[in-house]
Wavefront OBJ file of the C-alpha trace (Angstrom):
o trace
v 119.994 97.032 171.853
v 119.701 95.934 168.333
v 120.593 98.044 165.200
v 119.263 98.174 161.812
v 117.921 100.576 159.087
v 114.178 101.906 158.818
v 113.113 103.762 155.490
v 110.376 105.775 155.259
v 108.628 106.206 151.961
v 106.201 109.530 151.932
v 103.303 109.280 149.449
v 101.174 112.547 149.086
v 97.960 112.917 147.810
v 97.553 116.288 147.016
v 96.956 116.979 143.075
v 95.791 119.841 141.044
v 92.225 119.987 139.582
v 93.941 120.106 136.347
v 95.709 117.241 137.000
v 92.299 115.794 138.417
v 90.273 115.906 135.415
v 92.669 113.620 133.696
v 91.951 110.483 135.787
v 95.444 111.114 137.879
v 94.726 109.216 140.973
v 95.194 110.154 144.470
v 96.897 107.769 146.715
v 94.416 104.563 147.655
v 95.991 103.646 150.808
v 94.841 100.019 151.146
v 96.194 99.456 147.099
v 99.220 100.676 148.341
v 99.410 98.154 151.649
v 98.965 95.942 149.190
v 101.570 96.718 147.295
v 103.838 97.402 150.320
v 103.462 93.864 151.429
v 104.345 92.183 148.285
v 108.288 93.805 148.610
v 107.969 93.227 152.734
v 105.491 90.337 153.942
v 107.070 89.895 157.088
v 106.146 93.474 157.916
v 105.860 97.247 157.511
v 103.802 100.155 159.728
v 101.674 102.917 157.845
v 101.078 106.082 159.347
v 99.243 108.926 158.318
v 100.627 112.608 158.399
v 99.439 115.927 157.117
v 102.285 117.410 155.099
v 103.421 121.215 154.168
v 105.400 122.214 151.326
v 105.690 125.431 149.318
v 105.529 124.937 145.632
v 107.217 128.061 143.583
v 104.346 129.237 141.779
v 101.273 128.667 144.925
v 100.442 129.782 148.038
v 100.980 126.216 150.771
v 99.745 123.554 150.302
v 98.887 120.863 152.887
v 97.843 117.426 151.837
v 97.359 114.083 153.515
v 100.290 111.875 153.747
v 100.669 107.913 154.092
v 104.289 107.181 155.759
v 105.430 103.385 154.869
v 108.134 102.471 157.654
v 109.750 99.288 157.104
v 112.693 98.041 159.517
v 115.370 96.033 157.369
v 118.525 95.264 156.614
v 121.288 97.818 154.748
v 121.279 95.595 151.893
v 117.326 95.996 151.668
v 117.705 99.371 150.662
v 117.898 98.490 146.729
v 114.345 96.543 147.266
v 113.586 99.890 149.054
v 114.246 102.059 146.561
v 112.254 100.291 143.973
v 109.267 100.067 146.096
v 109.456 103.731 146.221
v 109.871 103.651 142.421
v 106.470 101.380 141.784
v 104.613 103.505 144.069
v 105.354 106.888 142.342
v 104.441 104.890 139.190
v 101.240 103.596 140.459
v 100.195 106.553 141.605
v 101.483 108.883 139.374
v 103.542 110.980 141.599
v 105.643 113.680 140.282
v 107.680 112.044 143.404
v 107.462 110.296 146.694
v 110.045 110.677 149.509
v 112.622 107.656 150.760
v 114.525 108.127 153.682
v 117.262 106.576 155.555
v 117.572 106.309 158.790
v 120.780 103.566 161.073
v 118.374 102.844 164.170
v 119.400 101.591 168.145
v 115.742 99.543 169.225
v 114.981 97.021 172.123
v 111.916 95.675 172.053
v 110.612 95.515 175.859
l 1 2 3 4 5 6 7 8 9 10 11 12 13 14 15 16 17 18 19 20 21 22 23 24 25 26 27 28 29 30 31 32 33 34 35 36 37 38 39 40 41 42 43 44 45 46 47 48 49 50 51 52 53 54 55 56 57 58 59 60 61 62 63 64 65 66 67 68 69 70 71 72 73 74 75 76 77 78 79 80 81 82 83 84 85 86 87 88 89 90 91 92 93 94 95 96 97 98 99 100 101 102 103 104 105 106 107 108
Protein backbone atom coordinates (compact mmCIF):
# COMPACT_ATOMS: atom_id res chain seq x y z
CA UNK A 1 0.00 0.00 0.00
CA UNK A 2 1.08 3.39 -1.02
CA UNK A 3 0.20 6.71 0.79
CA UNK A 4 -0.34 10.12 -0.36
CA UNK A 5 -2.78 13.12 -0.19
CA UNK A 6 -5.99 13.62 -2.49
CA UNK A 7 -7.78 17.15 -2.43
CA UNK A 8 -10.96 17.66 -3.52
CA UNK A 9 -11.99 21.02 -4.83
CA UNK A 10 -16.08 21.46 -4.90
CA UNK A 11 -17.30 23.97 -7.52
CA UNK A 12 -21.14 24.74 -7.39
CA UNK A 13 -23.17 26.12 -9.85
CA UNK A 14 -26.05 27.28 -8.28
CA UNK A 15 -26.56 31.28 -8.53
CA UNK A 16 -29.35 33.64 -7.92
CA UNK A 17 -31.38 35.19 -10.81
CA UNK A 18 -30.15 38.38 -9.48
CA UNK A 19 -26.88 37.38 -9.66
CA UNK A 20 -27.82 35.90 -13.21
CA UNK A 21 -28.77 38.94 -14.93
CA UNK A 22 -25.36 40.35 -14.36
CA UNK A 23 -23.45 37.95 -16.67
CA UNK A 24 -22.15 35.86 -13.36
CA UNK A 25 -21.34 32.60 -14.91
CA UNK A 26 -22.19 29.21 -13.84
CA UNK A 27 -19.50 26.68 -13.73
CA UNK A 28 -18.42 25.47 -17.56
CA UNK A 29 -17.09 22.20 -16.67
CA UNK A 30 -14.85 21.50 -19.69
CA UNK A 31 -13.20 25.43 -19.08
CA UNK A 32 -12.57 24.25 -15.85
CA UNK A 33 -10.75 20.69 -17.01
CA UNK A 34 -8.97 22.91 -18.75
CA UNK A 35 -7.90 24.82 -16.26
CA UNK A 36 -7.45 21.83 -13.89
CA UNK A 37 -4.91 20.36 -16.18
CA UNK A 38 -2.73 23.28 -16.56
CA UNK A 39 -1.80 23.04 -12.40
CA UNK A 40 -1.93 18.88 -12.82
CA UNK A 41 -1.14 17.43 -16.45
CA UNK A 42 -0.19 14.22 -15.29
CA UNK A 43 -3.70 13.80 -13.94
CA UNK A 44 -6.89 14.62 -12.02
CA UNK A 45 -10.65 12.77 -11.93
CA UNK A 46 -13.93 14.99 -12.16
CA UNK A 47 -16.99 13.85 -10.76
CA UNK A 48 -20.25 15.22 -10.66
CA UNK A 49 -22.44 15.50 -7.41
CA UNK A 50 -25.69 17.15 -6.52
CA UNK A 51 -25.05 19.25 -3.42
CA UNK A 52 -27.38 20.56 -0.34
CA UNK A 53 -26.76 23.44 1.73
CA UNK A 54 -29.00 25.77 3.73
CA UNK A 55 -28.32 29.39 3.16
CA UNK A 56 -29.67 31.72 6.25
CA UNK A 57 -32.10 33.70 4.51
CA UNK A 58 -33.73 30.59 1.80
CA UNK A 59 -35.42 27.63 1.90
CA UNK A 60 -32.50 24.52 0.40
CA UNK A 61 -31.01 24.74 -2.16
CA UNK A 62 -29.58 21.90 -4.30
CA UNK A 63 -27.29 22.60 -7.18
CA UNK A 64 -25.03 20.59 -9.43
CA UNK A 65 -21.58 20.05 -8.30
CA UNK A 66 -18.18 19.28 -10.26
CA UNK A 67 -15.67 17.46 -7.65
CA UNK A 68 -11.84 17.91 -8.95
CA UNK A 69 -9.82 14.98 -7.15
CA UNK A 70 -6.25 15.15 -7.69
CA UNK A 71 -3.79 12.54 -5.90
CA UNK A 72 -0.40 14.40 -4.96
CA UNK A 73 2.12 14.99 -2.86
CA UNK A 74 1.83 17.06 0.79
CA UNK A 75 3.92 19.66 -0.62
CA UNK A 76 1.34 20.02 -3.63
CA UNK A 77 -1.08 21.37 -1.42
CA UNK A 78 0.14 25.18 -1.93
CA UNK A 79 -0.38 24.52 -5.93
CA UNK A 80 -3.71 23.12 -4.55
CA UNK A 81 -4.84 25.81 -2.87
CA UNK A 82 -4.30 28.24 -5.62
CA UNK A 83 -6.05 26.18 -8.10
CA UNK A 84 -8.93 26.44 -5.83
CA UNK A 85 -8.24 30.20 -5.69
CA UNK A 86 -8.30 30.68 -9.81
CA UNK A 87 -11.32 28.67 -10.00
CA UNK A 88 -13.46 30.74 -7.52
CA UNK A 89 -12.05 33.68 -9.55
CA UNK A 90 -12.98 32.35 -12.86
CA UNK A 91 -16.09 31.55 -11.96
CA UNK A 92 -17.01 33.99 -9.66
CA UNK A 93 -17.75 31.95 -6.67
CA UNK A 94 -18.59 33.50 -3.46
CA UNK A 95 -16.40 30.17 -2.61
CA UNK A 96 -15.44 26.72 -3.65
CA UNK A 97 -14.55 23.90 -1.21
CA UNK A 98 -10.74 22.28 -0.79
CA UNK A 99 -10.32 19.38 1.16
CA UNK A 100 -7.67 17.28 2.58
CA UNK A 101 -7.60 14.03 2.82
CA UNK A 102 -3.75 11.39 3.95
CA UNK A 103 -4.87 8.30 1.70
CA UNK A 104 -3.66 4.19 1.98
CA UNK A 105 -4.22 2.98 -2.14
CA UNK A 106 -2.91 -0.15 -4.09
CA UNK A 107 -3.58 -0.15 -7.37
CA UNK A 108 -4.59 -3.92 -8.36
Amino acid sequence: MSTQRLFRIYLGSEIEASRRQYGLEIVDTVKATEIVAKHFPKGFTVLQGLGHYLPADRPLVRESTTIFEILGEYTDAPQVRTLAEELKREFRQDSVILTVSDIFFDFI
